[in-house]
Biotite code that builds the C-alpha atoms (Angstrom):
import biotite.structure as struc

atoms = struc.array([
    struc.Atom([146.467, 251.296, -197.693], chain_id="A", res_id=1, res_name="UNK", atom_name="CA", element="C"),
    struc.Atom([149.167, 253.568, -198.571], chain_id="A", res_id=2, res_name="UNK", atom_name="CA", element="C"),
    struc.Atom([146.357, 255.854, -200.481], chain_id="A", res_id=3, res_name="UNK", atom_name="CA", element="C"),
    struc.Atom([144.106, 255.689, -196.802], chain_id="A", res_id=4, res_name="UNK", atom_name="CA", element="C"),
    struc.Atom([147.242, 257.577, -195.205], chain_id="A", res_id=5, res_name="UNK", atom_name="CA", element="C"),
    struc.Atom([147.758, 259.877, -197.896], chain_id="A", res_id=6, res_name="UNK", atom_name="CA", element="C"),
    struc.Atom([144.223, 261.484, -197.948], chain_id="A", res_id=7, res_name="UNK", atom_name="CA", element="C"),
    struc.Atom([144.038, 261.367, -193.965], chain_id="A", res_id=8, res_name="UNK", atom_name="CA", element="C"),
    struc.Atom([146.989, 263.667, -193.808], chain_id="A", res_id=9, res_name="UNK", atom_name="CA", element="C"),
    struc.Atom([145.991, 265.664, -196.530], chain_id="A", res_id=10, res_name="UNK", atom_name="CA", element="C"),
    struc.Atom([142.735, 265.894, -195.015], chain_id="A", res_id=11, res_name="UNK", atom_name="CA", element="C"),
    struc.Atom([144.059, 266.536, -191.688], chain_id="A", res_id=12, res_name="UNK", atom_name="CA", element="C"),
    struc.Atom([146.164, 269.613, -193.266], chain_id="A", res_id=13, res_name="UNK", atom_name="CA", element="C"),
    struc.Atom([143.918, 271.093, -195.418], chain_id="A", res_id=14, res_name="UNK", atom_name="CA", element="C"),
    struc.Atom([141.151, 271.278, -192.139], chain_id="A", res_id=15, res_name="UNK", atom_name="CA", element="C"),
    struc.Atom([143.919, 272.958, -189.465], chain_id="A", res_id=16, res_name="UNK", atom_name="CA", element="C"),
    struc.Atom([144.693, 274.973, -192.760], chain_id="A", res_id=17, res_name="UNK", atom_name="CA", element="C"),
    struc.Atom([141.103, 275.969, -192.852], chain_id="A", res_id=18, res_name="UNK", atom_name="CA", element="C"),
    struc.Atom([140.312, 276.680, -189.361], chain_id="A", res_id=19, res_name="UNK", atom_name="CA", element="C"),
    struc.Atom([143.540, 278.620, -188.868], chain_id="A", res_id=20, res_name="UNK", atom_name="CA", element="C"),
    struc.Atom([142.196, 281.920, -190.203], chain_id="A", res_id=21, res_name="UNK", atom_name="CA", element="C"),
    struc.Atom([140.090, 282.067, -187.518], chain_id="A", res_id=22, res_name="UNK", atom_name="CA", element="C"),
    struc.Atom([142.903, 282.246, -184.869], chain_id="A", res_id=23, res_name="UNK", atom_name="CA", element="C"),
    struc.Atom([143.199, 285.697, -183.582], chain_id="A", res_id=24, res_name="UNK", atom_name="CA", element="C"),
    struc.Atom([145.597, 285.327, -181.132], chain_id="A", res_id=25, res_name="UNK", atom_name="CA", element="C"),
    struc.Atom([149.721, 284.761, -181.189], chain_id="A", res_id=26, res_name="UNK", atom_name="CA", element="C"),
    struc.Atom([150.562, 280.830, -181.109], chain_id="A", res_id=27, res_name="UNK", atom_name="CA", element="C"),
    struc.Atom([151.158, 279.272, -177.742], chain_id="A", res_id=28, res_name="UNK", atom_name="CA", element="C"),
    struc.Atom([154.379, 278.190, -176.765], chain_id="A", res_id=29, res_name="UNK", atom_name="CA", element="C"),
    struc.Atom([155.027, 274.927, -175.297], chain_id="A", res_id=30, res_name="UNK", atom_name="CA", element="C"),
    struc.Atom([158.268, 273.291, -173.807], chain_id="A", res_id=31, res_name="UNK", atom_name="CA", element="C"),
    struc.Atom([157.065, 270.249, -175.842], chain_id="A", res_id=32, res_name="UNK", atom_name="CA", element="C"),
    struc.Atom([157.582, 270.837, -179.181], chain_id="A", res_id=33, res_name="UNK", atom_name="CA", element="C"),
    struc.Atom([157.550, 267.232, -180.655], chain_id="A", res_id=34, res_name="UNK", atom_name="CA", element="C"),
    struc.Atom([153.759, 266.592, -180.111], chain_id="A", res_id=35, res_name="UNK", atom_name="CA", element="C"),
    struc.Atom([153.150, 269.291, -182.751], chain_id="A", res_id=36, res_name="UNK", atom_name="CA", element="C"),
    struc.Atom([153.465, 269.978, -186.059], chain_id="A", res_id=37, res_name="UNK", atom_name="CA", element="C"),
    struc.Atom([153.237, 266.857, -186.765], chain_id="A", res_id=38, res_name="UNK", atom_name="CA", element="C"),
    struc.Atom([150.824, 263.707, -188.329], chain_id="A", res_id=39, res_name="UNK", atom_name="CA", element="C"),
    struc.Atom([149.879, 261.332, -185.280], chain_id="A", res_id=40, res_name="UNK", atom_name="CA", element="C"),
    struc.Atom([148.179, 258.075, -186.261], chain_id="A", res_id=41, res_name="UNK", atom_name="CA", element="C"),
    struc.Atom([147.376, 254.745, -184.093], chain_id="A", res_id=42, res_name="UNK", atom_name="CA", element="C"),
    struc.Atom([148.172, 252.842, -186.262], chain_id="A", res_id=43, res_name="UNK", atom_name="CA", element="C"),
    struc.Atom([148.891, 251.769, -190.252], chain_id="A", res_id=44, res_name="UNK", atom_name="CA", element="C"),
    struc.Atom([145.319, 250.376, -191.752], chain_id="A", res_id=45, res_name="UNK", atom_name="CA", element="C"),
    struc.Atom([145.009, 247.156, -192.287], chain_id="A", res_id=46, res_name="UNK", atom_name="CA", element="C"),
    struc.Atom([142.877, 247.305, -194.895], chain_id="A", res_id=47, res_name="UNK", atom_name="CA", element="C"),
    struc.Atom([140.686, 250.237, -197.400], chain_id="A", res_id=48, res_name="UNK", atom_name="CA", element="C"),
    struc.Atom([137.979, 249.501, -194.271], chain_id="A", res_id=49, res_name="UNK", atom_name="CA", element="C"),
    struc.Atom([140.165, 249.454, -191.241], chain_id="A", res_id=50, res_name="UNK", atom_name="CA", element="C"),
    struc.Atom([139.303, 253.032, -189.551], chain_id="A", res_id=51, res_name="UNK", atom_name="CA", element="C"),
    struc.Atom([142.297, 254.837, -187.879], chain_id="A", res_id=52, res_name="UNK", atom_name="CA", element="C"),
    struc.Atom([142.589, 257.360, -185.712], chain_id="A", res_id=53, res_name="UNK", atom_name="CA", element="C"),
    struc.Atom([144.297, 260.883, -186.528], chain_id="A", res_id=54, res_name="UNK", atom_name="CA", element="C"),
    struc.Atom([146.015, 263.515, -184.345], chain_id="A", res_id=55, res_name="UNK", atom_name="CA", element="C"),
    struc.Atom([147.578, 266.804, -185.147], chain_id="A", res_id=56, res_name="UNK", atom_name="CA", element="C"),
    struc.Atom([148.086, 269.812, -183.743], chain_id="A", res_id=57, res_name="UNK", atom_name="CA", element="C"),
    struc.Atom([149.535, 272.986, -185.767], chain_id="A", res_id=58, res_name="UNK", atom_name="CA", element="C"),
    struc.Atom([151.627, 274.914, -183.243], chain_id="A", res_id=59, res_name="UNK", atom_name="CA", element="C"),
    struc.Atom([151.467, 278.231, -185.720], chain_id="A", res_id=60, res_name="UNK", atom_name="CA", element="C"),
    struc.Atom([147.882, 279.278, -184.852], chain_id="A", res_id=61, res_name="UNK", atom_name="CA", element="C"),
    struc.Atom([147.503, 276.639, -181.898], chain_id="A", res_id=62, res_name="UNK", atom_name="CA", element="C"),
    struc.Atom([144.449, 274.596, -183.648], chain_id="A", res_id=63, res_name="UNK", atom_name="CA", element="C"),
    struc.Atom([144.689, 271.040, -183.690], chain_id="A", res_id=64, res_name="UNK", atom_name="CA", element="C"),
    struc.Atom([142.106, 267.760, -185.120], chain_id="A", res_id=65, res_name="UNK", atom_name="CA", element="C"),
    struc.Atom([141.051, 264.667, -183.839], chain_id="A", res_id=66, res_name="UNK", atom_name="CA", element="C"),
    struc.Atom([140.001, 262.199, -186.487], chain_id="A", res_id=67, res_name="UNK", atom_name="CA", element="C"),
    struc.Atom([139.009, 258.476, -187.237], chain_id="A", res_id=68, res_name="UNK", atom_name="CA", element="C"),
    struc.Atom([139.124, 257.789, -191.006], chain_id="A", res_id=69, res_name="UNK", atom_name="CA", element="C"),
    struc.Atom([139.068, 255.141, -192.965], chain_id="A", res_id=70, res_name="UNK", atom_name="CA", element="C"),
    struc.Atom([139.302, 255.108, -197.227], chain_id="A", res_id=71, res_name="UNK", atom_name="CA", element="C"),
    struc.Atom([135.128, 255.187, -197.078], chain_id="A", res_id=72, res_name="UNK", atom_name="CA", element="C"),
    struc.Atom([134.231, 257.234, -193.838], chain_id="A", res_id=73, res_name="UNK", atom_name="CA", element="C"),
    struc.Atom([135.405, 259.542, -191.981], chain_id="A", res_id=74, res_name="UNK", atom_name="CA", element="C"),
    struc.Atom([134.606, 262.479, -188.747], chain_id="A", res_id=75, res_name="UNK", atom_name="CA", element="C"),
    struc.Atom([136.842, 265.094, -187.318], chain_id="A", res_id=76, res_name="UNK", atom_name="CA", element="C"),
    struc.Atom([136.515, 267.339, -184.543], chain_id="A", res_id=77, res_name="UNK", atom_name="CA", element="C"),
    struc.Atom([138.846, 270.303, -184.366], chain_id="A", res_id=78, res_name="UNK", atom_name="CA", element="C"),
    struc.Atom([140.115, 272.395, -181.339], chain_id="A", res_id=79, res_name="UNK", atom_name="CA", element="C"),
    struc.Atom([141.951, 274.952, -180.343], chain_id="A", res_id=80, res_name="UNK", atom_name="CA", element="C"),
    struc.Atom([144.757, 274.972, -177.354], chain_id="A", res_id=81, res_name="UNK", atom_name="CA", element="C"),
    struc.Atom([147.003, 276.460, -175.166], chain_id="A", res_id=82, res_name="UNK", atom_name="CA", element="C"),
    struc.Atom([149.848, 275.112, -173.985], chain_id="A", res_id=83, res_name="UNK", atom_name="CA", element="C"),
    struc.Atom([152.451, 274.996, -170.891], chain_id="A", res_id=84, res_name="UNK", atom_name="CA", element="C"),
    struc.Atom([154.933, 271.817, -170.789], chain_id="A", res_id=85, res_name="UNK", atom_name="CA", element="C"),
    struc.Atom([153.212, 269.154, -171.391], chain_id="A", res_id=86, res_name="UNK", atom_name="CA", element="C"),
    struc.Atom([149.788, 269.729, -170.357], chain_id="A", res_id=87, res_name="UNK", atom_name="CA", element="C"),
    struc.Atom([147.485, 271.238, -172.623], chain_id="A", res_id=88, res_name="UNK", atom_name="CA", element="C"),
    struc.Atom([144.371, 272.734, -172.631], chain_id="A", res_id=89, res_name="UNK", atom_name="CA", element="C"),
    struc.Atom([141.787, 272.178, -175.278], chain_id="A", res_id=90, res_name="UNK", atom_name="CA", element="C"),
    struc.Atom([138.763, 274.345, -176.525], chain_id="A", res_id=91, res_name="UNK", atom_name="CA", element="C"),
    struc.Atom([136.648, 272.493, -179.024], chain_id="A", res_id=92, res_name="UNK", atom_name="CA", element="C"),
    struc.Atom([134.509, 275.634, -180.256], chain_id="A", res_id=93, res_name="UNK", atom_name="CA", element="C"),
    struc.Atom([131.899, 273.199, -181.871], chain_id="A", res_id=94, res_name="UNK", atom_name="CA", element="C"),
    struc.Atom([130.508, 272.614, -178.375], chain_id="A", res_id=95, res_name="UNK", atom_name="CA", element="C"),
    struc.Atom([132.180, 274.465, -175.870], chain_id="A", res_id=96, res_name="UNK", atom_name="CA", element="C"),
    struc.Atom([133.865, 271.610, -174.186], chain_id="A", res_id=97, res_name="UNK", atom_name="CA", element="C"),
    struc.Atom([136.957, 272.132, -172.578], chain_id="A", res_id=98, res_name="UNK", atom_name="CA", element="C"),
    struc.Atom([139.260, 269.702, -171.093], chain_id="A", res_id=99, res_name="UNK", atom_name="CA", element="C"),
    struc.Atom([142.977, 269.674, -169.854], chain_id="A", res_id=100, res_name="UNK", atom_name="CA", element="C"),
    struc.Atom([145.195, 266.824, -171.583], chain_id="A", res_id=101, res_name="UNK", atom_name="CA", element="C"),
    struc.Atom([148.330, 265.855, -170.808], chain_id="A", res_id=102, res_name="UNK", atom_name="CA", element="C"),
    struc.Atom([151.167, 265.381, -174.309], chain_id="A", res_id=103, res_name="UNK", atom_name="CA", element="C"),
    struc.Atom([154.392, 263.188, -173.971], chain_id="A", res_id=104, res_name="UNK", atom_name="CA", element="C"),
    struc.Atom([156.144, 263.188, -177.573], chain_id="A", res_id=105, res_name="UNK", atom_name="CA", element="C"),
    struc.Atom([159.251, 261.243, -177.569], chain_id="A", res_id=106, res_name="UNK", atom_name="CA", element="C"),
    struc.Atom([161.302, 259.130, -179.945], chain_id="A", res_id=107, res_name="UNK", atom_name="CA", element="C"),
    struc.Atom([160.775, 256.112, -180.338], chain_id="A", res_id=108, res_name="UNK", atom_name="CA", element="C"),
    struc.Atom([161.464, 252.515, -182.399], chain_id="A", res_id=109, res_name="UNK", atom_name="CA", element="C"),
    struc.Atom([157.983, 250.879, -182.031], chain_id="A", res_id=110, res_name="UNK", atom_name="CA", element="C"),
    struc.Atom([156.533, 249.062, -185.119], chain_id="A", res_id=111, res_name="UNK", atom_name="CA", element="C"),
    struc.Atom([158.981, 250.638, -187.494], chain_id="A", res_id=112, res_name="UNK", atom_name="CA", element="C"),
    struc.Atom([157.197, 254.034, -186.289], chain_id="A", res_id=113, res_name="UNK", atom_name="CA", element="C"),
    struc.Atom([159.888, 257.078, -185.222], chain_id="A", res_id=114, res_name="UNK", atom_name="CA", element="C"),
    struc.Atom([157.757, 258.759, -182.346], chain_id="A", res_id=115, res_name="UNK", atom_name="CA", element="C"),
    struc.Atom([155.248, 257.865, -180.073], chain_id="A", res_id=116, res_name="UNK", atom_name="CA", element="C"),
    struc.Atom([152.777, 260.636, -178.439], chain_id="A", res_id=117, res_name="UNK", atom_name="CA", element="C"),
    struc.Atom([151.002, 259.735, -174.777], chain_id="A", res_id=118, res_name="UNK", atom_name="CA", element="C"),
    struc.Atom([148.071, 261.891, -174.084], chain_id="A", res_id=119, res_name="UNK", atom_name="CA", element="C"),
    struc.Atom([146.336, 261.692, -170.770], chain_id="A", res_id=120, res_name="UNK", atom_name="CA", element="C"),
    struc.Atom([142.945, 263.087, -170.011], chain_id="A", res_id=121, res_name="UNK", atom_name="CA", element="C"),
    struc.Atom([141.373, 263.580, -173.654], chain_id="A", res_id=122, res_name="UNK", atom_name="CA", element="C"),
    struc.Atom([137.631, 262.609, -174.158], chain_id="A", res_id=123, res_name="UNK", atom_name="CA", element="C"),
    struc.Atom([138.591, 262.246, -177.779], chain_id="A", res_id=124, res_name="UNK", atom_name="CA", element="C"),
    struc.Atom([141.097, 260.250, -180.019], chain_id="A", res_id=125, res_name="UNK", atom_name="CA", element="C"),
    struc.Atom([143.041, 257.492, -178.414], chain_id="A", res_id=126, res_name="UNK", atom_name="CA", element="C"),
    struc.Atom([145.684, 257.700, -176.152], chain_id="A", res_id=127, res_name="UNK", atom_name="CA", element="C"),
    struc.Atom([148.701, 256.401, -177.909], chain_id="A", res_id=128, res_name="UNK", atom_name="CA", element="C"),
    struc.Atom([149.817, 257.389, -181.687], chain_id="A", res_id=129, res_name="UNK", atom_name="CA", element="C"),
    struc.Atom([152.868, 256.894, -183.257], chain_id="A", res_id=130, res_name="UNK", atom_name="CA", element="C"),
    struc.Atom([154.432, 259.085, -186.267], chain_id="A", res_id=131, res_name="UNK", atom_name="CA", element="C"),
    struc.Atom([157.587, 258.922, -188.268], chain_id="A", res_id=132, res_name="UNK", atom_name="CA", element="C"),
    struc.Atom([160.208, 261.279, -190.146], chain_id="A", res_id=133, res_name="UNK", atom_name="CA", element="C"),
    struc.Atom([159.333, 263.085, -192.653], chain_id="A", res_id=134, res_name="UNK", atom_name="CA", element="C"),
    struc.Atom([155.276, 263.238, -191.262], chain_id="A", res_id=135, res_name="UNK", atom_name="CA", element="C"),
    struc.Atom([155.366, 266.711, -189.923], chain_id="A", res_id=136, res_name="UNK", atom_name="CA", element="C"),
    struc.Atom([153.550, 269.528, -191.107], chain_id="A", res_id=137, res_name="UNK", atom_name="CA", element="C"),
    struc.Atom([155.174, 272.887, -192.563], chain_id="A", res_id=138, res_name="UNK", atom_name="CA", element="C"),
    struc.Atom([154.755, 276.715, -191.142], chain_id="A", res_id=139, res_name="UNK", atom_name="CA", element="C"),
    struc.Atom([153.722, 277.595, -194.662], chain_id="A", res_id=140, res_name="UNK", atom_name="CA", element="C"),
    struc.Atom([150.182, 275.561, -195.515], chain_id="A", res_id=141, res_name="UNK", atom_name="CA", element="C"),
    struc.Atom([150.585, 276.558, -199.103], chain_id="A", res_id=142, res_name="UNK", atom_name="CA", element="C"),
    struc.Atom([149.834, 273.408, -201.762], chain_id="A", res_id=143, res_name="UNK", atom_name="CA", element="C"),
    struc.Atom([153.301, 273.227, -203.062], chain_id="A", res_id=144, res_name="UNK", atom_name="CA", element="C"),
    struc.Atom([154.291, 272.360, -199.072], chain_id="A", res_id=145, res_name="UNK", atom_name="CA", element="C"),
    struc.Atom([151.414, 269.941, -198.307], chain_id="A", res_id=146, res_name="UNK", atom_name="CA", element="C"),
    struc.Atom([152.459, 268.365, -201.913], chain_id="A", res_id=147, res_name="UNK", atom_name="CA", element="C"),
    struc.Atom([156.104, 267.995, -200.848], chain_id="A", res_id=148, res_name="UNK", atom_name="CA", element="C"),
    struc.Atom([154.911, 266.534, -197.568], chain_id="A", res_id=149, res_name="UNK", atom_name="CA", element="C"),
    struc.Atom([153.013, 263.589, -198.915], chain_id="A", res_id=150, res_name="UNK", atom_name="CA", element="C"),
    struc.Atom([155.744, 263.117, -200.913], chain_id="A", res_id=151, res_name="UNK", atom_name="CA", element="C"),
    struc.Atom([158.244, 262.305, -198.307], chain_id="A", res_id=152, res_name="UNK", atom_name="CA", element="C"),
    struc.Atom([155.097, 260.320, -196.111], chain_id="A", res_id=153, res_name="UNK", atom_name="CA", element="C"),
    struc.Atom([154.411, 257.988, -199.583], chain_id="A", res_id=154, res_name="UNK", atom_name="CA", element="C"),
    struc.Atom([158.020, 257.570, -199.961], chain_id="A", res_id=155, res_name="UNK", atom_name="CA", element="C"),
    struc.Atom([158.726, 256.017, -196.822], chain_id="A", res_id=156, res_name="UNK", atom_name="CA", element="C"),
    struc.Atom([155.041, 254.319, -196.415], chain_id="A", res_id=157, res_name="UNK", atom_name="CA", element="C"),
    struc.Atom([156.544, 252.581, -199.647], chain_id="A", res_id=158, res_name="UNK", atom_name="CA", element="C"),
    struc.Atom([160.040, 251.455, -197.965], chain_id="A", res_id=159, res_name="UNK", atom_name="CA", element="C"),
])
Protein backbone atom coordinates (compact mmCIF):
# COMPACT_ATOMS: atom_id res chain seq x y z
CA UNK A 1 0.00 0.00 0.00
CA UNK A 2 2.64 2.26 1.07
CA UNK A 3 4.54 1.40 -2.45
CA UNK A 4 0.81 2.38 -4.40
CA UNK A 5 1.37 6.02 -2.85
CA UNK A 6 4.87 6.24 -3.56
CA UNK A 7 4.70 5.67 -7.39
CA UNK A 8 1.35 7.81 -7.64
CA UNK A 9 3.24 10.81 -6.41
CA UNK A 10 6.17 10.11 -8.23
CA UNK A 11 4.11 9.65 -11.14
CA UNK A 12 2.11 12.62 -10.51
CA UNK A 13 5.56 14.74 -10.35
CA UNK A 14 7.41 13.45 -12.95
CA UNK A 15 4.04 14.21 -15.50
CA UNK A 16 3.51 18.16 -14.19
CA UNK A 17 7.43 17.96 -14.51
CA UNK A 18 6.97 16.92 -18.06
CA UNK A 19 4.26 19.06 -19.24
CA UNK A 20 5.77 22.14 -17.60
CA UNK A 21 8.14 22.96 -20.46
CA UNK A 22 5.42 23.65 -22.41
CA UNK A 23 4.16 26.60 -20.25
CA UNK A 24 4.95 29.80 -21.92
CA UNK A 25 3.46 32.08 -19.80
CA UNK A 26 4.41 33.56 -16.03
CA UNK A 27 2.60 31.36 -13.20
CA UNK A 28 -0.75 32.54 -11.98
CA UNK A 29 -1.16 33.86 -8.73
CA UNK A 30 -3.82 32.82 -6.47
CA UNK A 31 -4.92 34.07 -2.92
CA UNK A 32 -5.15 30.29 -2.20
CA UNK A 33 -1.98 28.99 -1.96
CA UNK A 34 -2.61 25.70 0.02
CA UNK A 35 -4.48 23.84 -2.84
CA UNK A 36 -1.14 23.84 -4.71
CA UNK A 37 1.99 22.53 -4.69
CA UNK A 38 0.92 19.91 -3.16
CA UNK A 39 -0.09 15.78 -3.42
CA UNK A 40 -4.05 15.52 -3.05
CA UNK A 41 -5.38 11.98 -2.67
CA UNK A 42 -9.06 10.63 -1.62
CA UNK A 43 -8.03 8.46 0.16
CA UNK A 44 -5.11 5.75 1.49
CA UNK A 45 -5.63 2.30 -0.69
CA UNK A 46 -6.91 -0.31 0.81
CA UNK A 47 -5.33 -2.71 -0.96
CA UNK A 48 -2.44 -3.20 -4.29
CA UNK A 49 -6.14 -3.12 -6.29
CA UNK A 50 -8.00 -0.39 -4.54
CA UNK A 51 -7.82 2.60 -7.27
CA UNK A 52 -7.40 6.16 -5.79
CA UNK A 53 -7.81 9.24 -7.00
CA UNK A 54 -4.87 11.92 -7.44
CA UNK A 55 -4.82 15.75 -7.51
CA UNK A 56 -2.06 18.21 -7.95
CA UNK A 57 -1.53 21.28 -9.20
CA UNK A 58 2.13 22.91 -9.63
CA UNK A 59 1.66 26.63 -9.01
CA UNK A 60 5.30 27.35 -10.85
CA UNK A 61 4.09 26.91 -14.46
CA UNK A 62 0.25 26.67 -13.46
CA UNK A 63 -0.24 22.88 -14.85
CA UNK A 64 -1.94 20.58 -12.72
CA UNK A 65 -3.18 16.36 -13.06
CA UNK A 66 -6.08 14.53 -12.32
CA UNK A 67 -5.48 10.86 -11.76
CA UNK A 68 -7.03 7.46 -10.55
CA UNK A 69 -4.28 4.87 -9.94
CA UNK A 70 -4.04 1.92 -8.48
CA UNK A 71 -0.52 -0.46 -8.10
CA UNK A 72 -1.81 -2.24 -11.65
CA UNK A 73 -3.67 0.60 -13.64
CA UNK A 74 -3.68 3.77 -13.97
CA UNK A 75 -5.06 7.25 -16.36
CA UNK A 76 -4.25 10.87 -15.95
CA UNK A 77 -5.47 13.84 -17.55
CA UNK A 78 -3.45 17.00 -17.20
CA UNK A 79 -4.49 20.75 -17.39
CA UNK A 80 -3.47 23.89 -17.27
CA UNK A 81 -5.09 26.93 -15.04
CA UNK A 82 -5.47 30.23 -14.04
CA UNK A 83 -6.29 31.32 -10.97
CA UNK A 84 -8.11 34.23 -8.84
CA UNK A 85 -9.08 33.30 -5.04
CA UNK A 86 -10.43 30.37 -5.02
CA UNK A 87 -11.97 29.78 -8.24
CA UNK A 88 -10.03 28.42 -10.91
CA UNK A 89 -10.17 27.99 -14.33
CA UNK A 90 -9.04 24.89 -16.10
CA UNK A 91 -7.81 24.23 -19.76
CA UNK A 92 -7.32 20.56 -20.44
CA UNK A 93 -5.35 20.98 -23.89
CA UNK A 94 -6.02 17.20 -24.70
CA UNK A 95 -9.56 18.20 -25.69
CA UNK A 96 -10.18 21.66 -25.38
CA UNK A 97 -12.51 21.50 -22.48
CA UNK A 98 -12.66 24.20 -20.23
CA UNK A 99 -14.43 24.49 -17.04
CA UNK A 100 -14.38 26.90 -13.95
CA UNK A 101 -13.77 25.00 -10.48
CA UNK A 102 -13.98 26.24 -7.35
CA UNK A 103 -10.55 25.20 -4.58
CA UNK A 104 -11.00 25.40 -0.69
CA UNK A 105 -7.57 24.12 0.92
CA UNK A 106 -7.66 24.24 4.58
CA UNK A 107 -6.20 22.39 7.53
CA UNK A 108 -7.56 19.89 8.74
CA UNK A 109 -7.50 16.59 11.35
CA UNK A 110 -9.63 14.11 9.30
CA UNK A 111 -8.45 10.43 9.18
CA UNK A 112 -5.02 11.23 10.47
CA UNK A 113 -4.80 13.39 7.09
CA UNK A 114 -3.35 17.30 7.66
CA UNK A 115 -5.46 19.12 4.85
CA UNK A 116 -8.48 18.68 3.14
CA UNK A 117 -9.13 20.35 -0.50
CA UNK A 118 -13.07 21.06 -1.64
CA UNK A 119 -13.39 21.56 -5.29
CA UNK A 120 -16.69 22.55 -6.77
CA UNK A 121 -17.58 22.37 -10.40
CA UNK A 122 -14.82 19.86 -11.85
CA UNK A 123 -15.98 17.20 -14.45
CA UNK A 124 -12.95 15.29 -13.31
CA UNK A 125 -11.41 13.80 -10.04
CA UNK A 126 -13.54 13.78 -6.97
CA UNK A 127 -14.52 16.45 -4.95
CA UNK A 128 -12.87 15.94 -1.65
CA UNK A 129 -8.98 14.93 -1.10
CA UNK A 130 -7.07 15.08 1.79
CA UNK A 131 -3.06 15.53 2.03
CA UNK A 132 -0.61 15.71 4.85
CA UNK A 133 2.87 17.41 5.84
CA UNK A 134 5.57 16.77 4.22
CA UNK A 135 3.34 15.81 0.68
CA UNK A 136 4.03 18.96 -1.18
CA UNK A 137 5.89 19.33 -4.18
CA UNK A 138 9.24 21.49 -4.58
CA UNK A 139 9.90 24.70 -7.06
CA UNK A 140 12.91 22.77 -8.27
CA UNK A 141 11.55 19.28 -10.11
CA UNK A 142 15.09 18.05 -10.17
CA UNK A 143 15.45 14.05 -9.00
CA UNK A 144 17.41 14.77 -5.94
CA UNK A 145 14.02 16.95 -4.79
CA UNK A 146 11.34 14.45 -5.92
CA UNK A 147 13.78 11.78 -4.05
CA UNK A 148 13.78 13.82 -0.83
CA UNK A 149 10.03 14.20 -1.17
CA UNK A 150 9.09 10.56 -1.12
CA UNK A 151 11.27 10.34 1.51
CA UNK A 152 9.46 12.46 3.95
CA UNK A 153 5.76 10.95 2.30
CA UNK A 154 7.21 7.05 3.12
CA UNK A 155 8.35 8.21 6.39
CA UNK A 156 5.21 9.32 7.70
CA UNK A 157 2.96 6.72 5.51
CA UNK A 158 5.15 4.36 7.84
CA UNK A 159 4.22 6.19 11.32
Amino acid sequence: MKKLVLLVILGTVATASVWSWKRTSEPVATDNRLFADRIWIDHIPRNERDTIRVFAAVSEHAVGVFQATSQWRGAFEAFRYEGRGDELRLLFPQTGDRETVRAKARRCDDGGMDFCLELDGASRGVKRYYSREGWEIGGKHDLDAIARQLDAVRAQLAE
